[in-house]
mmCIF entry with sequence, helices, sheets and N, C-alpha, C, O atoms, coordinates in Angstrom:
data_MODEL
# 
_entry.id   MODEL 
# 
_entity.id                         1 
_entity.type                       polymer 
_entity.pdbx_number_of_molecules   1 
# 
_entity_poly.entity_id                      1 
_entity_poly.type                           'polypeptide(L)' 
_entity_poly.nstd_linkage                   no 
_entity_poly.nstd_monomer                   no 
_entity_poly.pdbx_seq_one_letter_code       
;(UNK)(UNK)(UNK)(UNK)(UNK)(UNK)(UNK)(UNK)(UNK)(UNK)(UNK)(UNK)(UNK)(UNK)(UNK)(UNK)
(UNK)(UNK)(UNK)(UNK)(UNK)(UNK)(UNK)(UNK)(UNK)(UNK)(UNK)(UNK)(UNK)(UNK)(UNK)(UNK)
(UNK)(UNK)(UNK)(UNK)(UNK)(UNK)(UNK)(UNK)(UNK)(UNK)(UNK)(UNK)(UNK)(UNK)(UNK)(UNK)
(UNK)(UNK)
;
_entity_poly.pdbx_seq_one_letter_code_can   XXXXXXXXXXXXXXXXXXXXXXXXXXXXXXXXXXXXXXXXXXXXXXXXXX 
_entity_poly.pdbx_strand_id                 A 
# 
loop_
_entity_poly_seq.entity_id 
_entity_poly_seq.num 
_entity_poly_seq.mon_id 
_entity_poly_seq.hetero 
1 1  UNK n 
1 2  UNK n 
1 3  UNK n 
1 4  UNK n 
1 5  UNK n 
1 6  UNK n 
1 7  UNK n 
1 8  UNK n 
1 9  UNK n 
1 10 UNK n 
1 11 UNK n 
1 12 UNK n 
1 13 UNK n 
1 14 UNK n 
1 15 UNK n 
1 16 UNK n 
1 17 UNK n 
1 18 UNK n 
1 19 UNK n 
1 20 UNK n 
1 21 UNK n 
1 22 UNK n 
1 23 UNK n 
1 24 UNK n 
1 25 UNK n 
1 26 UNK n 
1 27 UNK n 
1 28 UNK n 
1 29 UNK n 
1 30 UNK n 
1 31 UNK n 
1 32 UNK n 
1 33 UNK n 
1 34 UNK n 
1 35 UNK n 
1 36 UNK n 
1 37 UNK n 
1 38 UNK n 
1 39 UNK n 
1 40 UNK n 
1 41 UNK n 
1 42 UNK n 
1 43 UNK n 
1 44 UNK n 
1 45 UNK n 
1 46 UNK n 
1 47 UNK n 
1 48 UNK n 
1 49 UNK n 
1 50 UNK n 
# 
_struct_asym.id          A 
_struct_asym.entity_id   1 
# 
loop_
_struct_conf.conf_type_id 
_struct_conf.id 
_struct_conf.pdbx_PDB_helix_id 
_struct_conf.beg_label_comp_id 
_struct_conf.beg_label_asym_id 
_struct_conf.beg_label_seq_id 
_struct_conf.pdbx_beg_PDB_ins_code 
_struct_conf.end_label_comp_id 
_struct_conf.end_label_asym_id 
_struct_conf.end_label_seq_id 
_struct_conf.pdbx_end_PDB_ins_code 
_struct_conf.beg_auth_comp_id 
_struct_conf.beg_auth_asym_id 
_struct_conf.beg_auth_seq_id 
_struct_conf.end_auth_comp_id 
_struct_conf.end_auth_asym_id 
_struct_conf.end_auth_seq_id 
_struct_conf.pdbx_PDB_helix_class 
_struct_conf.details 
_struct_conf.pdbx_PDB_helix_length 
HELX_P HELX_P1 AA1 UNK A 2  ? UNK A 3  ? UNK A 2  UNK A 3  1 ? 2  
HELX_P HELX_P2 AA2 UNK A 4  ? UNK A 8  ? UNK A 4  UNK A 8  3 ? 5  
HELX_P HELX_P3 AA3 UNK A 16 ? UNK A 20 ? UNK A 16 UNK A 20 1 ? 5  
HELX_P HELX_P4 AA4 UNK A 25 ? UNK A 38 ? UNK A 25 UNK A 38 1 ? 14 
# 
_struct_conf_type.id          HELX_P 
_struct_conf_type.criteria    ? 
_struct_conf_type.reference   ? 
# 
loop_
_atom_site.group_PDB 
_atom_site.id 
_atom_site.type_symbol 
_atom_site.label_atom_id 
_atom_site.label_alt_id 
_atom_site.label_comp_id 
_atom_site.label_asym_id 
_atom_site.label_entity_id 
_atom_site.label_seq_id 
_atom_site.pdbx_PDB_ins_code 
_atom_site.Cartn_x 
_atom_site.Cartn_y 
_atom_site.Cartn_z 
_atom_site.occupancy 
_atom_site.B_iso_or_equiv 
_atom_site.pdbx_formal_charge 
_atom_site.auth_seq_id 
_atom_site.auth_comp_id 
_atom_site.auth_asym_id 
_atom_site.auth_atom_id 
_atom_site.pdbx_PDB_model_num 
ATOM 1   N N  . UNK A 1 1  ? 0.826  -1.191  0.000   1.00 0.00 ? 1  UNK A N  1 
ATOM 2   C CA . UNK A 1 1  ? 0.000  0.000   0.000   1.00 0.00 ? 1  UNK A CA 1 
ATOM 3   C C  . UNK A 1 1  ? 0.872  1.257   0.000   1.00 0.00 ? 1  UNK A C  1 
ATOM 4   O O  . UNK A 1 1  ? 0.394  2.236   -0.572  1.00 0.00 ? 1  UNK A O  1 
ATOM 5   N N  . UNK A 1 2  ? 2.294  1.393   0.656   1.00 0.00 ? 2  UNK A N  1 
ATOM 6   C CA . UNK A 1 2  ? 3.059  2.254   1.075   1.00 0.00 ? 2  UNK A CA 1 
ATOM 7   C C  . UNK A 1 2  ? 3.364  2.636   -0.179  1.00 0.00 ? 2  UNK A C  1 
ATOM 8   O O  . UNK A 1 2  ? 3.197  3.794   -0.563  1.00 0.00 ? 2  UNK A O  1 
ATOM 9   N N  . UNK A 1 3  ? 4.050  1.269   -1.249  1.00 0.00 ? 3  UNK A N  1 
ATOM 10  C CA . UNK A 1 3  ? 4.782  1.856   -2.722  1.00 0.00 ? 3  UNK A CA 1 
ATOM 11  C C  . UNK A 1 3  ? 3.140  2.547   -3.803  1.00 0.00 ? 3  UNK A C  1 
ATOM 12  O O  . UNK A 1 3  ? 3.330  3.388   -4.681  1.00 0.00 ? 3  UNK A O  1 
ATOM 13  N N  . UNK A 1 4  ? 2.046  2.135   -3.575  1.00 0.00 ? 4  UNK A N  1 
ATOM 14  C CA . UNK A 1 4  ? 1.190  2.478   -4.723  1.00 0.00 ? 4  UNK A CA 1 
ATOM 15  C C  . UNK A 1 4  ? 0.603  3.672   -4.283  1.00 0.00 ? 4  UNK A C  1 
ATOM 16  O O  . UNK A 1 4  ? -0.017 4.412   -5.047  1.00 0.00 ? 4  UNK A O  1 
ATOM 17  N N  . UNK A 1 5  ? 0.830  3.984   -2.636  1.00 0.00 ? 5  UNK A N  1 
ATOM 18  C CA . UNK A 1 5  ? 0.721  5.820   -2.446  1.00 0.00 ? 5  UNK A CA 1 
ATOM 19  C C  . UNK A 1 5  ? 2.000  6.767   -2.795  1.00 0.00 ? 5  UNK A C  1 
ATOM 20  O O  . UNK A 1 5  ? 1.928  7.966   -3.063  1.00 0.00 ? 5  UNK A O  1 
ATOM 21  N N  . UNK A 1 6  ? 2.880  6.185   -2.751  1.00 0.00 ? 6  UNK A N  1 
ATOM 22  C CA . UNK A 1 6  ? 3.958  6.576   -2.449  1.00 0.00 ? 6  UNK A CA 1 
ATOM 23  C C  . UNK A 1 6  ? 4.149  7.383   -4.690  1.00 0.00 ? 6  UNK A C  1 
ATOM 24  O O  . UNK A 1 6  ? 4.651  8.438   -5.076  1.00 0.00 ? 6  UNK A O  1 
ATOM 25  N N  . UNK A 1 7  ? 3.410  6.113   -5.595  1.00 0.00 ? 7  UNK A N  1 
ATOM 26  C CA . UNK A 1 7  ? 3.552  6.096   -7.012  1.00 0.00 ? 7  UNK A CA 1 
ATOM 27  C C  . UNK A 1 7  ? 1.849  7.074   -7.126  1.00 0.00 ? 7  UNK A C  1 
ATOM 28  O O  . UNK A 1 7  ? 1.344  7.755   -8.019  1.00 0.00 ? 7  UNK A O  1 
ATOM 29  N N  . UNK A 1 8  ? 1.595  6.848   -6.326  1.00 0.00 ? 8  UNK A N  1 
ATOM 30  C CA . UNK A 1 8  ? -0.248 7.771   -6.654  1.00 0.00 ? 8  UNK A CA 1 
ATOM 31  C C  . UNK A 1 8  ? -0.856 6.261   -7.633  1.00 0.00 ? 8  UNK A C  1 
ATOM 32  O O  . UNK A 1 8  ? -1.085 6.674   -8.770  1.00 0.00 ? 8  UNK A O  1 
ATOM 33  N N  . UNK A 1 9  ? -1.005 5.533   -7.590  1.00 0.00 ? 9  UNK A N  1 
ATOM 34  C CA . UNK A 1 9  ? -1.295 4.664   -7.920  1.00 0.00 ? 9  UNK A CA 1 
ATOM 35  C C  . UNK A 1 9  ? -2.737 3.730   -7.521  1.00 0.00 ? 9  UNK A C  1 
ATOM 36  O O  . UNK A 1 9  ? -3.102 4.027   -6.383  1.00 0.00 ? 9  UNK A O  1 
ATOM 37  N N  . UNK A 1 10 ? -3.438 2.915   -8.031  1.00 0.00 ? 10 UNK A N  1 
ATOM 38  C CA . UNK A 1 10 ? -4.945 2.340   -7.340  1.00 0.00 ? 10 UNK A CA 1 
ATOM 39  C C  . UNK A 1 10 ? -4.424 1.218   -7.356  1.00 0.00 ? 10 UNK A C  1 
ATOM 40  O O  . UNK A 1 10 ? -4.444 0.743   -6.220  1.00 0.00 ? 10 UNK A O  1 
ATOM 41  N N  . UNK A 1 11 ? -3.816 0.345   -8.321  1.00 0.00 ? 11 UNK A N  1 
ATOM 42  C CA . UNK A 1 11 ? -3.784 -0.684  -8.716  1.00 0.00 ? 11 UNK A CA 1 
ATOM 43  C C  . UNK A 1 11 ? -1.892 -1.011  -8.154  1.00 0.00 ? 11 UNK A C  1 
ATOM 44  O O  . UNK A 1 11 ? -1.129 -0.093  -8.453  1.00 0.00 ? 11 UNK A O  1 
ATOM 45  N N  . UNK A 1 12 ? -1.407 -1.942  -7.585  1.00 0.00 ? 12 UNK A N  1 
ATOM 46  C CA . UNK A 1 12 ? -0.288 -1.954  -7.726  1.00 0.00 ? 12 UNK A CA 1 
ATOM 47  C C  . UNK A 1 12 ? 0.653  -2.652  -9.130  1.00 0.00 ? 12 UNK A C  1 
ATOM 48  O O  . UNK A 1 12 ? 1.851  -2.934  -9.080  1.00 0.00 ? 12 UNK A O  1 
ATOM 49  N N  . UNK A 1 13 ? -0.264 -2.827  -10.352 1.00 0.00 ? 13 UNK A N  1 
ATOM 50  C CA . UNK A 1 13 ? 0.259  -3.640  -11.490 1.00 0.00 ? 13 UNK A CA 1 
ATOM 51  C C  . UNK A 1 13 ? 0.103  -2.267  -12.370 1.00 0.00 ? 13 UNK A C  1 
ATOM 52  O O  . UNK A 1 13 ? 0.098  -2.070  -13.586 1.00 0.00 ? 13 UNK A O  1 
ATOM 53  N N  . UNK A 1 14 ? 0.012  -1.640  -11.548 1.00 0.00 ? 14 UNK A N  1 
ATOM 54  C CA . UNK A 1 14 ? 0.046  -0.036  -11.899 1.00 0.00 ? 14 UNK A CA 1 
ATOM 55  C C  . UNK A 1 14 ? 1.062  0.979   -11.927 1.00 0.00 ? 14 UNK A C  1 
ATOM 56  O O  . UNK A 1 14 ? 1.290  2.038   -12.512 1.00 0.00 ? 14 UNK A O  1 
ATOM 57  N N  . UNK A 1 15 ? 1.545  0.285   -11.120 1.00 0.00 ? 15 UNK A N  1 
ATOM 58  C CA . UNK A 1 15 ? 3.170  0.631   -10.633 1.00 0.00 ? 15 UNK A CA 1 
ATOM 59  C C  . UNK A 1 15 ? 4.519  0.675   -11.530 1.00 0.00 ? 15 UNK A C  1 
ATOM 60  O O  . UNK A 1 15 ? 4.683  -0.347  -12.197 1.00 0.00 ? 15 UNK A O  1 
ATOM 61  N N  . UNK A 1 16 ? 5.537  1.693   -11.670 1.00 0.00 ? 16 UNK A N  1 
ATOM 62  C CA . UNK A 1 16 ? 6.310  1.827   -13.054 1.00 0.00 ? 16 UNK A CA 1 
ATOM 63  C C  . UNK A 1 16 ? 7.146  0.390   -12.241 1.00 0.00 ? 16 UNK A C  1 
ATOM 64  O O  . UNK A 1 16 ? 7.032  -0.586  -12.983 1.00 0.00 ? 16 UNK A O  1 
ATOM 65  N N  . UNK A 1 17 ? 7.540  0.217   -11.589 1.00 0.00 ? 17 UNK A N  1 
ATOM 66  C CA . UNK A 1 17 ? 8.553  -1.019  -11.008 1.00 0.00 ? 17 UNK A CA 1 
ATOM 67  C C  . UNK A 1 17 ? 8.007  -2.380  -10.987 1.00 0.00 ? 17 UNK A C  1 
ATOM 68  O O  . UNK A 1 17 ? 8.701  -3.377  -10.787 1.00 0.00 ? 17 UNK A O  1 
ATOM 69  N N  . UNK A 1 18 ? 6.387  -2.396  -11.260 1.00 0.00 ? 18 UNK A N  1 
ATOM 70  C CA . UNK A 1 18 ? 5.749  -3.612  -11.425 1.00 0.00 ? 18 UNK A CA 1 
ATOM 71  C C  . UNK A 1 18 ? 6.135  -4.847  -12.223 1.00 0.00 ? 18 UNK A C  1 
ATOM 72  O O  . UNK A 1 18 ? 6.468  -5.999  -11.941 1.00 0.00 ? 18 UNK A O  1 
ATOM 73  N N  . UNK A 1 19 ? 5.884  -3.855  -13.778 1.00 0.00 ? 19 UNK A N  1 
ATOM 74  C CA . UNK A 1 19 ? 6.556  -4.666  -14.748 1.00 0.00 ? 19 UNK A CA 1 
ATOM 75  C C  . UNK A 1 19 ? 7.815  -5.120  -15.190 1.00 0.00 ? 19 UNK A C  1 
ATOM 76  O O  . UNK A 1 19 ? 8.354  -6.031  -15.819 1.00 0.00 ? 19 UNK A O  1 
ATOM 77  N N  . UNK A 1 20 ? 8.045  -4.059  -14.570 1.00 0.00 ? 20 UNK A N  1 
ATOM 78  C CA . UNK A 1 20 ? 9.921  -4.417  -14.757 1.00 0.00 ? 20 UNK A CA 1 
ATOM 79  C C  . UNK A 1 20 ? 10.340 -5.274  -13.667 1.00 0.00 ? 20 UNK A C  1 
ATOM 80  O O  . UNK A 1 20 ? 11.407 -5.781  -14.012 1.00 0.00 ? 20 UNK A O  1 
ATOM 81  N N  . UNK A 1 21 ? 9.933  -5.760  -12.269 1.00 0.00 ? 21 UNK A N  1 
ATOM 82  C CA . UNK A 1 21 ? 10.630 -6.795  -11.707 1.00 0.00 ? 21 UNK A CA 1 
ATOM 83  C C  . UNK A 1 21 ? 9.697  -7.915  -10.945 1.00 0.00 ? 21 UNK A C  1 
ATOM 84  O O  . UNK A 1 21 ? 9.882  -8.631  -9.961  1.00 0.00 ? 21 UNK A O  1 
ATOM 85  N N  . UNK A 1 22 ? 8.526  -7.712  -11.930 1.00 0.00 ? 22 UNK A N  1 
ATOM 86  C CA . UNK A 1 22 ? 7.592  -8.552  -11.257 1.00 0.00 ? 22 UNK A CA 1 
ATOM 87  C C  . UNK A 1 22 ? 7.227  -9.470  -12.277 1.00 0.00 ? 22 UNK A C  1 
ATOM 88  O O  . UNK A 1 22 ? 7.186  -10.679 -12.048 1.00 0.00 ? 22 UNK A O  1 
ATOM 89  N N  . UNK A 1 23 ? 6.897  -8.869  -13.646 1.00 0.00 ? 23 UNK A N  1 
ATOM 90  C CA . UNK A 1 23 ? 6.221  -9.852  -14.971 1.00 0.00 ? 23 UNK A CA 1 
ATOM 91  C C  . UNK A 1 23 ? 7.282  -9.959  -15.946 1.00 0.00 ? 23 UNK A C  1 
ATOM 92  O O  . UNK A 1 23 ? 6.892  -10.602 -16.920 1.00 0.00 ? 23 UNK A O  1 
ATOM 93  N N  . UNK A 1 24 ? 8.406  -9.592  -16.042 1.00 0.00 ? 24 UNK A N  1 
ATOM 94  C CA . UNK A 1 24 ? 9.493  -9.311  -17.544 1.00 0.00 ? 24 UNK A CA 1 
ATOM 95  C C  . UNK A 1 24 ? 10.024 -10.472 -16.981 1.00 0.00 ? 24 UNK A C  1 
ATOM 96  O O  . UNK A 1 24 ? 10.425 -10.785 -15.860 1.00 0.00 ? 24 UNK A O  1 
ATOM 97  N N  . UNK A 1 25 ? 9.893  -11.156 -18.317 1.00 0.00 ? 25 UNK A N  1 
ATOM 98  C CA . UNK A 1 25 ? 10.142 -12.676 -18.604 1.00 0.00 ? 25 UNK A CA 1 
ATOM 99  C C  . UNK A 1 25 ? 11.473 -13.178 -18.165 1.00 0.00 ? 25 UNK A C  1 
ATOM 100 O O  . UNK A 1 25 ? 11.623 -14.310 -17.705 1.00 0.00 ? 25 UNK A O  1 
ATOM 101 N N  . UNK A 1 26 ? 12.322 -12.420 -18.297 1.00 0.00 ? 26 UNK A N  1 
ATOM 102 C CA . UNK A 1 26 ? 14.088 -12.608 -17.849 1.00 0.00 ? 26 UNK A CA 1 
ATOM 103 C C  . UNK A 1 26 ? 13.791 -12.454 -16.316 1.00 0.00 ? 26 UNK A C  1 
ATOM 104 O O  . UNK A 1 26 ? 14.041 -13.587 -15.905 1.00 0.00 ? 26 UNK A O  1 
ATOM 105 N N  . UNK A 1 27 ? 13.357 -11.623 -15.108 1.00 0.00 ? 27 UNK A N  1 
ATOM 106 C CA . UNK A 1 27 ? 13.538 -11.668 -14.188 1.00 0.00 ? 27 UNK A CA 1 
ATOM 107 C C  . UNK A 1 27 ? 12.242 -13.261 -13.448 1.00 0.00 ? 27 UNK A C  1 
ATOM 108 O O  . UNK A 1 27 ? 12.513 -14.103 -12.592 1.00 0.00 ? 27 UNK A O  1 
ATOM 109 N N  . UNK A 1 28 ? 11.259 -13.120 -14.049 1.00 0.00 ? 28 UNK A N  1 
ATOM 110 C CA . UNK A 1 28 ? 10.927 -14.390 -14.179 1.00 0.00 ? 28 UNK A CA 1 
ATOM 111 C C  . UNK A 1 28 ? 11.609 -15.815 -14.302 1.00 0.00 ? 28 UNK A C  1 
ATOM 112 O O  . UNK A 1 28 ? 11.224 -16.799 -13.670 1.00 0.00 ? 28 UNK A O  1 
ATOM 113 N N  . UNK A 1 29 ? 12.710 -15.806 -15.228 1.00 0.00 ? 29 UNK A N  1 
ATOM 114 C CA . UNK A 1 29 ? 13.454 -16.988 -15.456 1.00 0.00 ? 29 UNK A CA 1 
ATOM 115 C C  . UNK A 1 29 ? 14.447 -17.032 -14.487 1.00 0.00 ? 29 UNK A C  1 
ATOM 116 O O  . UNK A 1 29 ? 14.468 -18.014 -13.744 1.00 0.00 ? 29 UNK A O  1 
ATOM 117 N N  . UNK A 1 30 ? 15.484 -15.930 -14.323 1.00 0.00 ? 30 UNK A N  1 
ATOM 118 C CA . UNK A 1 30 ? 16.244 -16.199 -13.084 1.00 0.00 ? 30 UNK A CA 1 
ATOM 119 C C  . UNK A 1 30 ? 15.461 -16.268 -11.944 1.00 0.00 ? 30 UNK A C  1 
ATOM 120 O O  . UNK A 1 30 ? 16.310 -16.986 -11.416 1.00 0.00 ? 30 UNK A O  1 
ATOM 121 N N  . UNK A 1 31 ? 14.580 -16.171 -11.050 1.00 0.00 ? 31 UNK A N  1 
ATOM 122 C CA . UNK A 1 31 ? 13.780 -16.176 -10.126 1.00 0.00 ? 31 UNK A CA 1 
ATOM 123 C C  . UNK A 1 31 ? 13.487 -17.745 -10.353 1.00 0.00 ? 31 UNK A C  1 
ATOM 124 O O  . UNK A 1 31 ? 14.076 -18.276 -9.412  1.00 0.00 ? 31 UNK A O  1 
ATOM 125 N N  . UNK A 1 32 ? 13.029 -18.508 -10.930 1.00 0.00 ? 32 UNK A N  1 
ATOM 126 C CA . UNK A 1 32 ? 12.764 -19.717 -10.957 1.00 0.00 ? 32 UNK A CA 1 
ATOM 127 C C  . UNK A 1 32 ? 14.252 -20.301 -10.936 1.00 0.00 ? 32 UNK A C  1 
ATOM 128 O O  . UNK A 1 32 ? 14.645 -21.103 -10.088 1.00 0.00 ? 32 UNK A O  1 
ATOM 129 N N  . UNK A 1 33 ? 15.024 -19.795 -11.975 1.00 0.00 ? 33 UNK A N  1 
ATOM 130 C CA . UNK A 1 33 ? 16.822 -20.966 -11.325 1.00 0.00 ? 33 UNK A CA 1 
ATOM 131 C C  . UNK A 1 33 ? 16.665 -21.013 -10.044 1.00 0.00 ? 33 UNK A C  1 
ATOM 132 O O  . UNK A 1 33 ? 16.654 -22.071 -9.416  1.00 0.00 ? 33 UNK A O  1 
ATOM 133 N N  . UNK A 1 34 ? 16.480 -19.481 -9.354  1.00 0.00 ? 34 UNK A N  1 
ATOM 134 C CA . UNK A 1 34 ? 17.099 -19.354 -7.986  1.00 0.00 ? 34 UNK A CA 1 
ATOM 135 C C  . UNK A 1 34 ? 16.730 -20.277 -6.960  1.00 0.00 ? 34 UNK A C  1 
ATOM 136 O O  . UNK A 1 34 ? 17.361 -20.706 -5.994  1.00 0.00 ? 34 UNK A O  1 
ATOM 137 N N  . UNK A 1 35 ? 15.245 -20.552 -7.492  1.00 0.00 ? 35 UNK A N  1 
ATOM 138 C CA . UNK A 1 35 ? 14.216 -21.236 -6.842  1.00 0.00 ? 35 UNK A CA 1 
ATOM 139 C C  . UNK A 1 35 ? 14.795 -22.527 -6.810  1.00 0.00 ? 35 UNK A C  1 
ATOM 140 O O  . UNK A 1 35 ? 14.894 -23.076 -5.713  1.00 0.00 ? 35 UNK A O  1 
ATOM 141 N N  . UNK A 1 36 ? 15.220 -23.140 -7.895  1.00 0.00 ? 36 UNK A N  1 
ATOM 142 C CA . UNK A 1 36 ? 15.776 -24.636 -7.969  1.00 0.00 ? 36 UNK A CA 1 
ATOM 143 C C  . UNK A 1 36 ? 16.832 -24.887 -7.381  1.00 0.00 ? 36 UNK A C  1 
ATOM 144 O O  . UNK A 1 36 ? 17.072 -26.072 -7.153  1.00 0.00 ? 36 UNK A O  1 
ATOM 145 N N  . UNK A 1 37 ? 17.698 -23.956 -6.993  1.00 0.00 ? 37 UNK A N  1 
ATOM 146 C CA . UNK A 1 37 ? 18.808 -24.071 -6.539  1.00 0.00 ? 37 UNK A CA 1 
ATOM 147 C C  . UNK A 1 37 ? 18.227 -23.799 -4.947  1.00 0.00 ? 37 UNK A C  1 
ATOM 148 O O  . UNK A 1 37 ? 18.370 -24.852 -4.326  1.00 0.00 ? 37 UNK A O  1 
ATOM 149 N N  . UNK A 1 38 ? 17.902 -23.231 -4.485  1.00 0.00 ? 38 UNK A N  1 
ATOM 150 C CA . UNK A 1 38 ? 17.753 -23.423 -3.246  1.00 0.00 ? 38 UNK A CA 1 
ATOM 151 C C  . UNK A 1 38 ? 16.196 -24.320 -2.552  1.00 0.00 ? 38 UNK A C  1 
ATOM 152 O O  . UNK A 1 38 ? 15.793 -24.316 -1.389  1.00 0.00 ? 38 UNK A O  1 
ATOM 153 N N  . UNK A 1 39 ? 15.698 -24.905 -3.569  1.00 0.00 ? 39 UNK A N  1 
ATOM 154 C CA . UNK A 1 39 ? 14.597 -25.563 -3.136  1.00 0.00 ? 39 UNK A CA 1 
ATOM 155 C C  . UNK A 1 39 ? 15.007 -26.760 -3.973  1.00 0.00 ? 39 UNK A C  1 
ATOM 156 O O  . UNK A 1 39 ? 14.875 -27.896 -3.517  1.00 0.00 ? 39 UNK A O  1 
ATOM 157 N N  . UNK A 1 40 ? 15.530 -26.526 -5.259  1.00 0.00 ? 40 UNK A N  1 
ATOM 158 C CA . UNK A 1 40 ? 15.324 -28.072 -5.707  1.00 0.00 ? 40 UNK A CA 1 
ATOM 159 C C  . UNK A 1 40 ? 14.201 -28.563 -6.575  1.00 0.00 ? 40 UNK A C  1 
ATOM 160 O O  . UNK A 1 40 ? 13.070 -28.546 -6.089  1.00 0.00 ? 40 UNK A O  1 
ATOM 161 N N  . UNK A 1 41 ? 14.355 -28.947 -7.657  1.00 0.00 ? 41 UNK A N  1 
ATOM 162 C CA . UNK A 1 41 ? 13.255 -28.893 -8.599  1.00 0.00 ? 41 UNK A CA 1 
ATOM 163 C C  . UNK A 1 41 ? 11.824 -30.135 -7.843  1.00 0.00 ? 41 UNK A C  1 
ATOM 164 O O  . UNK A 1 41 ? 11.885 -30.943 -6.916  1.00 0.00 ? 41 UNK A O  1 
ATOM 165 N N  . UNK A 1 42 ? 11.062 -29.874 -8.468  1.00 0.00 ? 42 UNK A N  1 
ATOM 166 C CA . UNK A 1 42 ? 9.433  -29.868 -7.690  1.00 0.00 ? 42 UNK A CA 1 
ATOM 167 C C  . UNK A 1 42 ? 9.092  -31.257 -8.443  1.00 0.00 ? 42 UNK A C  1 
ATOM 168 O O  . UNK A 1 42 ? 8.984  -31.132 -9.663  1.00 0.00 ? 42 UNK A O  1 
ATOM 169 N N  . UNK A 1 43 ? 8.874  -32.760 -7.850  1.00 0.00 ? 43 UNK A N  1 
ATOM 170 C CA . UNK A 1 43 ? 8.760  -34.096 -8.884  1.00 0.00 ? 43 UNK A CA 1 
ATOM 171 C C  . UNK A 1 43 ? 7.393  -33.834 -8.942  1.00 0.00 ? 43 UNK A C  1 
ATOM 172 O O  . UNK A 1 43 ? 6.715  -32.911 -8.490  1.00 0.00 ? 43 UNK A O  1 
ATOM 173 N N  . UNK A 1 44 ? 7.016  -35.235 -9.851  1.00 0.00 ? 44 UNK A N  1 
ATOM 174 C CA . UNK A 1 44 ? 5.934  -35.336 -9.640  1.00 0.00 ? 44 UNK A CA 1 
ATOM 175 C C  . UNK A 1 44 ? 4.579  -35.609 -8.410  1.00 0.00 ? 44 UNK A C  1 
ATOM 176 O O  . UNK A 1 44 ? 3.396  -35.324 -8.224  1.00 0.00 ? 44 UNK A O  1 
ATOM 177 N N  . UNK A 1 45 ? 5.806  -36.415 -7.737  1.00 0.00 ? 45 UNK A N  1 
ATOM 178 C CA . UNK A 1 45 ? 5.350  -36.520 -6.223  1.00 0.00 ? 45 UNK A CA 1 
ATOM 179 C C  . UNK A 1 45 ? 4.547  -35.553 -5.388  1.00 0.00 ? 45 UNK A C  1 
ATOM 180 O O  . UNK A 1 45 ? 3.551  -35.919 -4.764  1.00 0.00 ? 45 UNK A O  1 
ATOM 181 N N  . UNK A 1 46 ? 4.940  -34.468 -5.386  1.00 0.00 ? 46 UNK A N  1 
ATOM 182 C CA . UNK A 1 46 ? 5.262  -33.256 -4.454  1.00 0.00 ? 46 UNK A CA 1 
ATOM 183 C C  . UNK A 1 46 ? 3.939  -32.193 -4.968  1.00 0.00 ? 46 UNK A C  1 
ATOM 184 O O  . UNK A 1 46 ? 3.808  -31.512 -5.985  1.00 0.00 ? 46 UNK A O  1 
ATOM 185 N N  . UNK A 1 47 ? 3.261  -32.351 -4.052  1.00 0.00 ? 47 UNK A N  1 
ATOM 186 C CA . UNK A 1 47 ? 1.904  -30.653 -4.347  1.00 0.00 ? 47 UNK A CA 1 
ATOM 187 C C  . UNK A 1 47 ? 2.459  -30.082 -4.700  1.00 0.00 ? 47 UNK A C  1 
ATOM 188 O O  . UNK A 1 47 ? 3.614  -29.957 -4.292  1.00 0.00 ? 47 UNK A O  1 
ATOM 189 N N  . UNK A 1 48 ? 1.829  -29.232 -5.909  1.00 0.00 ? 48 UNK A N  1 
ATOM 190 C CA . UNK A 1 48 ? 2.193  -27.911 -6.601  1.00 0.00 ? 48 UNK A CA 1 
ATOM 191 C C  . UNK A 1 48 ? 1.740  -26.928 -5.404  1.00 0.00 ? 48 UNK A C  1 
ATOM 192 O O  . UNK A 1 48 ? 2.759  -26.284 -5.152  1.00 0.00 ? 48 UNK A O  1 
ATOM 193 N N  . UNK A 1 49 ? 0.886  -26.573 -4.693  1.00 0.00 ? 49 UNK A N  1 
ATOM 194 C CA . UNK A 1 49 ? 0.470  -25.477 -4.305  1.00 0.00 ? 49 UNK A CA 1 
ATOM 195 C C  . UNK A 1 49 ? 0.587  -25.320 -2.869  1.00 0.00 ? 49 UNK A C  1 
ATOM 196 O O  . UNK A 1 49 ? -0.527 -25.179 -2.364  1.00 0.00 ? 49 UNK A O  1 
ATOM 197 N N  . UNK A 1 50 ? 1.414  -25.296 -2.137  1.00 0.00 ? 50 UNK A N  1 
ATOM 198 C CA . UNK A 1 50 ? 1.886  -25.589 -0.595  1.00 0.00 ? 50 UNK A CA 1 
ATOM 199 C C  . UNK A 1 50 ? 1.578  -23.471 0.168   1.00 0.00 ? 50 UNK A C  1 
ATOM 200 O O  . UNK A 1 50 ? 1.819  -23.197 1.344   1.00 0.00 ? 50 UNK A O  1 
# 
């Protein structure tokens, strides 16, 4: 709430920093390595939604 007053903003996907480190496909992809590396990839075994 602090950053979307802070931007005058309603929506926080509204936000100029939204898209750039929340949905852009490259920070997306490293964010998932990072994920594997410190969690370890997800088998079939294992709930998707914890």
């Amino acid at each position: 709430m602090e950053k979307m007053d802070e931007a005058g903003v309603k929506c926080i996907a509204e936000h100029t920093g939204f898209k750039a480190n929340c949905i852009h496909p490259d920070v997306i992809e490293i964010s998932f390595y990072e994920f594997l590396d410190v969690h370890g990839p997800i088998g079939d075994e294992e709930p998707i939604h914890e």
